[in-house]
N, CA, C and O atoms as CSV, one atom per row, in Angstrom:
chain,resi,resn,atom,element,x,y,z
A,1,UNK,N,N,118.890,98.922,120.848
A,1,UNK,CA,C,119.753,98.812,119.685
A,1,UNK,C,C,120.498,100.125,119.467
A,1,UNK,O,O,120.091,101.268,119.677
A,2,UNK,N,N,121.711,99.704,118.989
A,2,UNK,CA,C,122.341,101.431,119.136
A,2,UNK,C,C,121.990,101.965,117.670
A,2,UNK,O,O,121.449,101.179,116.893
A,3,UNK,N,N,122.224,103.035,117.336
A,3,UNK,CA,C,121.505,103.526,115.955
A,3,UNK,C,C,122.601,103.289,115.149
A,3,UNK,O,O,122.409,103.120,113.945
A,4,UNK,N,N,123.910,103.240,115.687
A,4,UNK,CA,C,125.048,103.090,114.562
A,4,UNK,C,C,125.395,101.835,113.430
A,4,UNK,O,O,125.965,101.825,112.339
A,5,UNK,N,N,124.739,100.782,114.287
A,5,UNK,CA,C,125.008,99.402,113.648
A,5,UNK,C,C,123.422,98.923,113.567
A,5,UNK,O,O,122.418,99.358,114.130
A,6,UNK,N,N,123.676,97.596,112.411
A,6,UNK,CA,C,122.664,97.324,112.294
A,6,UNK,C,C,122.587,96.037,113.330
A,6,UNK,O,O,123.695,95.501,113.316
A,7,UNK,N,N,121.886,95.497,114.025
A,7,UNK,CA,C,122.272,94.009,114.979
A,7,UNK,C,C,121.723,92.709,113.752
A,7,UNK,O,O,120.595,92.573,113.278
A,8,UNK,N,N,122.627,92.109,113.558
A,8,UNK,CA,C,122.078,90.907,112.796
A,8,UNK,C,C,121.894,89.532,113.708
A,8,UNK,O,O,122.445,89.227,114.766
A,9,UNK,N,N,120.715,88.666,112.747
A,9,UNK,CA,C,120.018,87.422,113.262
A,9,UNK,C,C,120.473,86.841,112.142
A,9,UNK,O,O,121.133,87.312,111.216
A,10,UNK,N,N,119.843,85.250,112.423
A,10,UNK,CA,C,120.124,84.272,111.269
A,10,UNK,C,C,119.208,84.615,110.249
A,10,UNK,O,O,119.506,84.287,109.100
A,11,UNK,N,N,118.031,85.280,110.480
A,11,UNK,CA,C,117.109,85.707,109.605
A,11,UNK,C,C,117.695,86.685,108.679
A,11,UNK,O,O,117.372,86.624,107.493
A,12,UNK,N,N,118.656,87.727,109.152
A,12,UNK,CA,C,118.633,88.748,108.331
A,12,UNK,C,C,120.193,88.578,107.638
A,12,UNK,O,O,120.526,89.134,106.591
A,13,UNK,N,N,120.784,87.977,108.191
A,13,UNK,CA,C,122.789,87.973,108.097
A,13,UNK,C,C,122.474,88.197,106.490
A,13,UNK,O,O,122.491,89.355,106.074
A,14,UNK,N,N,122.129,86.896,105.391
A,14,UNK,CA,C,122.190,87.101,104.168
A,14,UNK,C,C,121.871,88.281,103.663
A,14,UNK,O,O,122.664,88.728,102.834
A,15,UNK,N,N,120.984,88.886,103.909
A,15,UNK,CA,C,120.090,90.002,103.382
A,15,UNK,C,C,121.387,91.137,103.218
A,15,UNK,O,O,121.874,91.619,102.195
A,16,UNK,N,N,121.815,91.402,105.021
A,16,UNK,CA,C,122.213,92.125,105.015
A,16,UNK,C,C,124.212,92.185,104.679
A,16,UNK,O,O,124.863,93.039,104.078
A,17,UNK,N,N,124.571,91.168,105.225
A,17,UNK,CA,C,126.165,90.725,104.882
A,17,UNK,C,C,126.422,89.849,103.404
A,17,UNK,O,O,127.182,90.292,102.543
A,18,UNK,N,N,125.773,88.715,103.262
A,18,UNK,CA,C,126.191,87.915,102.190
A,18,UNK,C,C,125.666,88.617,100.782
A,18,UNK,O,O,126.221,88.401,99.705
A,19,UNK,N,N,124.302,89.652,100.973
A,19,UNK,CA,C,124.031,89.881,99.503
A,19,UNK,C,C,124.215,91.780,99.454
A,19,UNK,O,O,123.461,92.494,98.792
A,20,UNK,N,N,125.130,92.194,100.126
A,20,UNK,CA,C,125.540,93.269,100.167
A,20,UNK,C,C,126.560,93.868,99.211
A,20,UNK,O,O,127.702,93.425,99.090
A,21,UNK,N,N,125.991,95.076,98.431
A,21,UNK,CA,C,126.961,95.287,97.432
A,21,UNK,C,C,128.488,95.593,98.197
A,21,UNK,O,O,129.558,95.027,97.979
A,22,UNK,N,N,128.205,96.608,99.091
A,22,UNK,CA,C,129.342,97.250,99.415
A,22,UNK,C,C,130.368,96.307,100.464
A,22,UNK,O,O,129.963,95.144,100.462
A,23,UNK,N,N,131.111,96.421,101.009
A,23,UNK,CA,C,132.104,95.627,101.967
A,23,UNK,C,C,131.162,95.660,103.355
A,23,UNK,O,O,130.406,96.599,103.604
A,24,UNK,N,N,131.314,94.571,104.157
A,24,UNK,CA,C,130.529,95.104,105.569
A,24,UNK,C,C,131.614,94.103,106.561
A,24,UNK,O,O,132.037,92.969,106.337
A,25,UNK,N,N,131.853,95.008,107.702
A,25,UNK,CA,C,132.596,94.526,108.537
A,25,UNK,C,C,131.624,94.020,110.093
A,25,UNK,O,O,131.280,94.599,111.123
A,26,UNK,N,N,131.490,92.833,109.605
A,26,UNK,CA,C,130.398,92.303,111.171
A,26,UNK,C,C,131.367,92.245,112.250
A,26,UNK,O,O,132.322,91.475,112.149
A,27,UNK,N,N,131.210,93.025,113.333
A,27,UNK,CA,C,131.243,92.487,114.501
A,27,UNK,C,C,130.621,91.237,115.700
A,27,UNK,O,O,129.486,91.371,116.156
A,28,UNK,N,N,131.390,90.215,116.058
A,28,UNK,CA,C,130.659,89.183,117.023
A,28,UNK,C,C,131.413,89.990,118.386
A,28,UNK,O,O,132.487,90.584,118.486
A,29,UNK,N,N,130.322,89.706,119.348
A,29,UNK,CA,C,130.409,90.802,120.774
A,29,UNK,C,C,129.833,90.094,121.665
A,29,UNK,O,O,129.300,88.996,121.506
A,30,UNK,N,N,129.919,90.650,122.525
A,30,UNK,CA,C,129.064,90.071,124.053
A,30,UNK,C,C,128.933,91.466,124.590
A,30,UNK,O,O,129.604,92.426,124.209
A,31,UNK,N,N,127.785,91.486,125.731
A,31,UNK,CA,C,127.611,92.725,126.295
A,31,UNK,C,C,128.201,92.796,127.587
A,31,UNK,O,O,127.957,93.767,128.302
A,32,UNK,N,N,129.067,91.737,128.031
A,32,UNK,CA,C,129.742,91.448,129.059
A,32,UNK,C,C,130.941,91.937,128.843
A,32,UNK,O,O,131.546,92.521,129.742
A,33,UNK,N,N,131.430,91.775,127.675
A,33,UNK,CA,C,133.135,92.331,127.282
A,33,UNK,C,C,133.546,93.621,127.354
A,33,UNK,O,O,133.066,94.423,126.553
A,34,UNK,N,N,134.398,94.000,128.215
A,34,UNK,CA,C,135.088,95.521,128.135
A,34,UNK,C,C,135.402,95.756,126.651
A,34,UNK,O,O,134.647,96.327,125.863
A,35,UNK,N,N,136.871,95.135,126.307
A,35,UNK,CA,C,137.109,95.401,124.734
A,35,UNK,C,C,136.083,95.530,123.976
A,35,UNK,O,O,136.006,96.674,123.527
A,36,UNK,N,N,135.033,94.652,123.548
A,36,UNK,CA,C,134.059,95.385,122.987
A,36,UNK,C,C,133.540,96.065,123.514
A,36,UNK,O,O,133.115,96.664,122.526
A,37,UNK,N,N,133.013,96.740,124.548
A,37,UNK,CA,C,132.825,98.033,124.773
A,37,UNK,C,C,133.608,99.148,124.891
A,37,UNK,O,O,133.077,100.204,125.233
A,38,UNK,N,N,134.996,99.085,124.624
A,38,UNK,CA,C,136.112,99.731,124.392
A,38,UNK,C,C,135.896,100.113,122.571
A,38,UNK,O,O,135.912,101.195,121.984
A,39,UNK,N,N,135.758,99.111,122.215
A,39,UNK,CA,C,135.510,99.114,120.744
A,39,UNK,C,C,134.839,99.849,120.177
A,39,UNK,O,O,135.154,100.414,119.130
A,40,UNK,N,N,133.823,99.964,120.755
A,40,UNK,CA,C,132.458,100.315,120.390
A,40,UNK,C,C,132.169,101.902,119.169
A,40,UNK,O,O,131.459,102.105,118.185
A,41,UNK,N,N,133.282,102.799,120.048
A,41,UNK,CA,C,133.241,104.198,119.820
A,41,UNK,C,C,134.166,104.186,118.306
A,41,UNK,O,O,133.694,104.842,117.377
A,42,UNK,N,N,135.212,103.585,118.132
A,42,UNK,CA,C,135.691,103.373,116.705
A,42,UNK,C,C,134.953,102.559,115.869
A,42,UNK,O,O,135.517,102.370,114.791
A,43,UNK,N,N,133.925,102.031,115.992
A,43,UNK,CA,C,133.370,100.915,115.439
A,43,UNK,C,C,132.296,102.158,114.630
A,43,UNK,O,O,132.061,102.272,113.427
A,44,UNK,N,N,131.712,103.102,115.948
A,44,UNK,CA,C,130.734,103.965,115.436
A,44,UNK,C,C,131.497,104.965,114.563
A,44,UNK,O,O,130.883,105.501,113.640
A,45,UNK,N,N,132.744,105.251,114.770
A,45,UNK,CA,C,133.454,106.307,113.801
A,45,UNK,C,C,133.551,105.486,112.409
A,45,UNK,O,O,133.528,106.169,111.385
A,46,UNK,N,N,133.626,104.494,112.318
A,46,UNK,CA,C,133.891,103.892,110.904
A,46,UNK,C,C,132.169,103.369,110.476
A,46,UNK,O,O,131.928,102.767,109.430
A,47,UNK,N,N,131.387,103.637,111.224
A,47,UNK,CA,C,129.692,103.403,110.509
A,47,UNK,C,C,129.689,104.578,109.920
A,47,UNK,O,O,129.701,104.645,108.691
A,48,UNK,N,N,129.667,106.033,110.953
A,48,UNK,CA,C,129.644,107.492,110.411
A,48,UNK,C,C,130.418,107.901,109.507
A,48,UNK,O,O,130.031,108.873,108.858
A,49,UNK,N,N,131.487,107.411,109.243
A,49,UNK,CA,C,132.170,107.421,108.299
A,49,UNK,C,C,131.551,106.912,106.493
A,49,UNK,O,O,131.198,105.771,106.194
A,50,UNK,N,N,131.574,108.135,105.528
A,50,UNK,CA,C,130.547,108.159,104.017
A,50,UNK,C,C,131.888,107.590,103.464
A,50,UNK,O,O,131.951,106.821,102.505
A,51,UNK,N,N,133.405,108.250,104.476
A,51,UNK,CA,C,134.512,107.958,102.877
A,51,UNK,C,C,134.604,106.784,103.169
A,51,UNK,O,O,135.725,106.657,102.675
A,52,UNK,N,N,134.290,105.368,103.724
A,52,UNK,CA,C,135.222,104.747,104.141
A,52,UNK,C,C,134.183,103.660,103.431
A,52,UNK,O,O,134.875,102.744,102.985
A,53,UNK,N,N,133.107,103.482,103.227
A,53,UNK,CA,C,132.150,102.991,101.996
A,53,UNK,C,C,132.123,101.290,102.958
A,53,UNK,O,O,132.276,100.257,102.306
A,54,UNK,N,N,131.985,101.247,103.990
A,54,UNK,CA,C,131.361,100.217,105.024
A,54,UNK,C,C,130.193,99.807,105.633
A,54,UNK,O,O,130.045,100.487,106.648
A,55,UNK,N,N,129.455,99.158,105.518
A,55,UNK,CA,C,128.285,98.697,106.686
A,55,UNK,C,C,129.137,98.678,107.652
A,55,UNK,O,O,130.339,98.852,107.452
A,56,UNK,N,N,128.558,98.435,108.976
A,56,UNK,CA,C,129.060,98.175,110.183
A,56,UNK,C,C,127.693,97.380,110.691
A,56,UNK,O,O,126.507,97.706,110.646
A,57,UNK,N,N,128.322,96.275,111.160
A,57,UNK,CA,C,127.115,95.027,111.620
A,57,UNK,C,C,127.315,94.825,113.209
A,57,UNK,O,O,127.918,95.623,113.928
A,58,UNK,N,N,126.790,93.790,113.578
A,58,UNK,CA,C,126.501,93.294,114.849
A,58,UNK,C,C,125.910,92.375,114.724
A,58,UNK,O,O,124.744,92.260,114.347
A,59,UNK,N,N,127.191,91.024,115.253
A,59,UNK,CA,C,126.268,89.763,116.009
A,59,UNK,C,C,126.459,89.264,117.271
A,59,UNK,O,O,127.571,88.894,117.647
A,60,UNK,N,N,125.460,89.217,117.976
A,60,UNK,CA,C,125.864,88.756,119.718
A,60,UNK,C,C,126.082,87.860,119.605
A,60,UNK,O,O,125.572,87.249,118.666
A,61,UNK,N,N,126.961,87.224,120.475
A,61,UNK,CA,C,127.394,85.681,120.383
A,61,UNK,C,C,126.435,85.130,121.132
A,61,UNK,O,O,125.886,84.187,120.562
A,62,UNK,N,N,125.912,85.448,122.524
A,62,UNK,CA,C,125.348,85.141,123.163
A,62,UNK,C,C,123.539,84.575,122.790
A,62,UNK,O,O,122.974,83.614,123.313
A,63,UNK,N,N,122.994,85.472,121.807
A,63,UNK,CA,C,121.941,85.232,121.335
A,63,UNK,C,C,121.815,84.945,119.677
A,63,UNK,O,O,120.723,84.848,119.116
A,64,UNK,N,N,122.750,84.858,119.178
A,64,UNK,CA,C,123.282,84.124,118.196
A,64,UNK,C,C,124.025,83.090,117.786
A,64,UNK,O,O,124.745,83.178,116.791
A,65,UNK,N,N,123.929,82.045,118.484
A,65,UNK,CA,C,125.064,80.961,118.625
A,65,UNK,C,C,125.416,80.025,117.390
A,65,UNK,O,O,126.437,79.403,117.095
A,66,UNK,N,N,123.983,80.189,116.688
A,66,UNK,CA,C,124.554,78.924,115.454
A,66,UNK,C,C,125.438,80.084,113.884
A,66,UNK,O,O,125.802,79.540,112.842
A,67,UNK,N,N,125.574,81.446,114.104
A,67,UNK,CA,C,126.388,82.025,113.274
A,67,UNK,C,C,127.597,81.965,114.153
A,67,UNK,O,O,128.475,81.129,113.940
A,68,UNK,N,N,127.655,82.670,114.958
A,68,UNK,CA,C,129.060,82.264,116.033
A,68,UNK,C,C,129.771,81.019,115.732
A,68,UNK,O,O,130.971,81.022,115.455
A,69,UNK,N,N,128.721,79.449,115.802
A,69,UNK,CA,C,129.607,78.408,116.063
A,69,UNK,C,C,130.198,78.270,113.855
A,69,UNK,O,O,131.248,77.781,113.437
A,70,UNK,N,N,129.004,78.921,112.967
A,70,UNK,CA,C,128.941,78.883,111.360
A,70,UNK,C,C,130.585,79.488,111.200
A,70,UNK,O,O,131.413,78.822,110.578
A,71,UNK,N,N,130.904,80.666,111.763
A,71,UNK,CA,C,131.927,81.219,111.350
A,71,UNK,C,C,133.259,81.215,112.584
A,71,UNK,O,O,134.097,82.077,112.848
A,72,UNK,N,N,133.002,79.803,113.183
A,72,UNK,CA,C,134.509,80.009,113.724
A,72,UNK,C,C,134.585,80.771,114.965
A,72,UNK,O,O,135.509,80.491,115.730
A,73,UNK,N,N,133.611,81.861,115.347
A,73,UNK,CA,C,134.284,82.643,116.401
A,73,UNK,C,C,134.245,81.905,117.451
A,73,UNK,O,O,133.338,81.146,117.792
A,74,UNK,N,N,135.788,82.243,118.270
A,74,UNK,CA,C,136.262,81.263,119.847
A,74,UNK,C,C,136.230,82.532,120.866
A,74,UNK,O,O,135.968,82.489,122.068
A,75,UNK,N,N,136.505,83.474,120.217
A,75,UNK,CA,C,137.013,85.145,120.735
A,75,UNK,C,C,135.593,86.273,121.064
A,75,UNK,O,O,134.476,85.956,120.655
A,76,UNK,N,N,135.761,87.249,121.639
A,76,UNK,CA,C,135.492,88.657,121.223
A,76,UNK,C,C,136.148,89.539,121.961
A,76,UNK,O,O,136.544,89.474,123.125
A,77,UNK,N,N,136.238,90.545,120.991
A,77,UNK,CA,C,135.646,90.735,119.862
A,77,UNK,C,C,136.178,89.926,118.545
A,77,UNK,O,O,137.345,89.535,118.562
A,78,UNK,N,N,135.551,89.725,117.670
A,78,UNK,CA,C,135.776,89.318,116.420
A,78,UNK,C,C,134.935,89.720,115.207
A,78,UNK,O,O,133.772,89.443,114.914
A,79,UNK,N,N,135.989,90.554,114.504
A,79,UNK,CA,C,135.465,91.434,113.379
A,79,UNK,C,C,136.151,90.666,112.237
A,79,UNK,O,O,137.349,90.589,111.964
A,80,UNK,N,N,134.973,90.064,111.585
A,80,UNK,CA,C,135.232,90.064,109.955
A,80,UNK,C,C,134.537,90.351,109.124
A,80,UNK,O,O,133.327,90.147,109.224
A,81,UNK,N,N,135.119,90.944,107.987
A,81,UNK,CA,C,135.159,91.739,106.817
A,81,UNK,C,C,134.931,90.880,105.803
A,81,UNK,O,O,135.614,89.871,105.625
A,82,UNK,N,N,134.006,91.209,105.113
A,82,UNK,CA,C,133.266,90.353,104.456
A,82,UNK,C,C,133.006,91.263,102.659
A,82,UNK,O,O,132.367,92.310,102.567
A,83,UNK,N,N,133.509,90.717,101.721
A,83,UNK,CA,C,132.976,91.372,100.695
A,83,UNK,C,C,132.446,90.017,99.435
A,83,UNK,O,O,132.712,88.815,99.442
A,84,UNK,N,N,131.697,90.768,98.539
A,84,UNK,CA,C,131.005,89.807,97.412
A,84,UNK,C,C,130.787,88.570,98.178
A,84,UNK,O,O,131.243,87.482,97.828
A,85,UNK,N,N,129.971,88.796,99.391
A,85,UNK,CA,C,129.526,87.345,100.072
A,85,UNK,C,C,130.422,86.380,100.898
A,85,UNK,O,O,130.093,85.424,101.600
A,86,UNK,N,N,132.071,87.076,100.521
A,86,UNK,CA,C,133.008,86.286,101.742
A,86,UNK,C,C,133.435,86.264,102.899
A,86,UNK,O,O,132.526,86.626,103.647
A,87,UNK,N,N,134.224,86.060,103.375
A,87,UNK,CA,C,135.001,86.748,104.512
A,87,UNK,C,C,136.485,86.973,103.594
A,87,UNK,O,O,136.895,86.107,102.821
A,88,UNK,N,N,136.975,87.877,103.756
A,88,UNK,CA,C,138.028,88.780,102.845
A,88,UNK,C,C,139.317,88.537,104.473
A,88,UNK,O,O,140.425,88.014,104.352
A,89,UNK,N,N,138.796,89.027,105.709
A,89,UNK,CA,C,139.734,88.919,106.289
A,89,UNK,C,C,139.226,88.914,107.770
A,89,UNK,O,O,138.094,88.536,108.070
A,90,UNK,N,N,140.002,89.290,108.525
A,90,UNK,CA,C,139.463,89.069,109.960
A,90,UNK,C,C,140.485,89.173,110.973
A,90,UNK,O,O,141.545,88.548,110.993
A,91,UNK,N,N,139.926,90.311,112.104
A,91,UNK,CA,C,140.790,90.314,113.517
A,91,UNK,C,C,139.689,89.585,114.495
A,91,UNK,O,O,138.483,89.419,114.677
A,92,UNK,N,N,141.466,89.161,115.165
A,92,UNK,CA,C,140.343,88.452,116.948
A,92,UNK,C,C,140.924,89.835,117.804
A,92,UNK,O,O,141.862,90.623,117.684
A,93,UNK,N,N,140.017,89.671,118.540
A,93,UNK,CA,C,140.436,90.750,120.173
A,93,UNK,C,C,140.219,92.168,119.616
A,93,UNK,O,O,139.634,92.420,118.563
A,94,UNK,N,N,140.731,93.001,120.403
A,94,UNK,CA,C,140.356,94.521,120.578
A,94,UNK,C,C,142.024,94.807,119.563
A,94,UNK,O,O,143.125,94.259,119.615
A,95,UNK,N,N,141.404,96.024,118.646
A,95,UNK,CA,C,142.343,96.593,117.978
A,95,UNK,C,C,142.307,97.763,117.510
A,95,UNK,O,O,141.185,98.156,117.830
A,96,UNK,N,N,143.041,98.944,116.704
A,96,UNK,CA,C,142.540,100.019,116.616
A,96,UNK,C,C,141.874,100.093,115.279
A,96,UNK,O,O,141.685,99.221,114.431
A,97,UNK,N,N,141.475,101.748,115.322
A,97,UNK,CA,C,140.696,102.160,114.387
A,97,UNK,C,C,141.720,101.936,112.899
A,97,UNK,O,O,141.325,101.317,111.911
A,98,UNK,N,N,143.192,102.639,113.031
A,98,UNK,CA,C,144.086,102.595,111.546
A,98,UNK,C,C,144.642,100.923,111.299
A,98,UNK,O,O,145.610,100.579,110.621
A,99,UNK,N,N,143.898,100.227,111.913
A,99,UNK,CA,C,144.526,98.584,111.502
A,99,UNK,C,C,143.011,98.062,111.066
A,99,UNK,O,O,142.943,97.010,110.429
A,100,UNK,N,N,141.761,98.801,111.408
A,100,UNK,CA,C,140.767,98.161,110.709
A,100,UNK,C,C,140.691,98.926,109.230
A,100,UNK,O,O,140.586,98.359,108.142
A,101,UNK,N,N,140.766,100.252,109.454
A,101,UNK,CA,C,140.875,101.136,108.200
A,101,UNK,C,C,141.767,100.650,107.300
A,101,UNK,O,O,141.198,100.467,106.224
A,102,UNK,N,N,142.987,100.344,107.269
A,102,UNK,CA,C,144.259,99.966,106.390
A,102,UNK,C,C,143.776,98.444,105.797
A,102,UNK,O,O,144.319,98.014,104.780
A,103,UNK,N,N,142.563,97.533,106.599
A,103,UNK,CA,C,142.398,96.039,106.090
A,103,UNK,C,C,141.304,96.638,105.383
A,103,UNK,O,O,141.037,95.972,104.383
A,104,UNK,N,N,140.750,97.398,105.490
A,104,UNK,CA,C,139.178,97.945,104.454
A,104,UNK,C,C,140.329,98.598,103.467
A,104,UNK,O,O,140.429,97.823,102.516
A,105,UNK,N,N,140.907,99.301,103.362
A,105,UNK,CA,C,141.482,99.952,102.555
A,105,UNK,C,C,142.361,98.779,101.454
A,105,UNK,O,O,142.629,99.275,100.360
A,106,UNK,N,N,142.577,98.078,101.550
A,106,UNK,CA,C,143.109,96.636,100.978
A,106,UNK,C,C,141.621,95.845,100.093
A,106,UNK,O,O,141.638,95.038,99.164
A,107,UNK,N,N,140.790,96.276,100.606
A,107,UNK,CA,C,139.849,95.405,100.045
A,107,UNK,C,C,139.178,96.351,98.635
A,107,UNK,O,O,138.395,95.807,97.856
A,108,UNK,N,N,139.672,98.001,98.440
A,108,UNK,CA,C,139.558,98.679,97.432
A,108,UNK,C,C,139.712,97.937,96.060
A,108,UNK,O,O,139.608,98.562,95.005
């Protein structure tokens, strides 16, 4: 497990995404995908990140399939942003760090 993200299951998703005060941006991934492993290193700059007031999650598609098929994902990567229990918004595919920052920054 990498130390930056937390990896979520069906056990924990609520705990940790749906009853979360602050905004949390889950990632769905595969460990097969370049882009998400391209991803990876901005993903960890916006966990380390105190100003930017984010969880940073993780769900494998691969060993998570009934949240994968719950929320739609066809893609990865696929990051959505989730606040007061929703999904607020959402990218498919590989994108940068100032287009995830500017959609968190919207959700202020």
């Amino acid at each position: 497990m990498n130390k930056h993200f937390i990896e979520l299951s069906e056990a924990n998703f609520d705990r940790e995404v749906l009853n979360a005060m602050q905004p949390v941006l889950v990632e769905f991934w595969a460990g097969w995908s370049d882009r998400c492993k391209a991803m990876a290193p901005m993903l960890e700059s916006l966990a380390d990140d105190g100003a930017v007031s984010v969880k940073v999650v993780r769900v494998n598609v691969e060993h998570h399939e009934k949240l994968t098929e719950q929320y739609g994902v066809r893609a990865v990567p696929t990051l959505l942003i989730f606040k007061q229990g929703g999904v607020q918004d959402q990218i498919v595919g590989q994108t940068t760090e100032q287009v995830v920052r500017a959609k968190l920054e919207r959700l202020r």
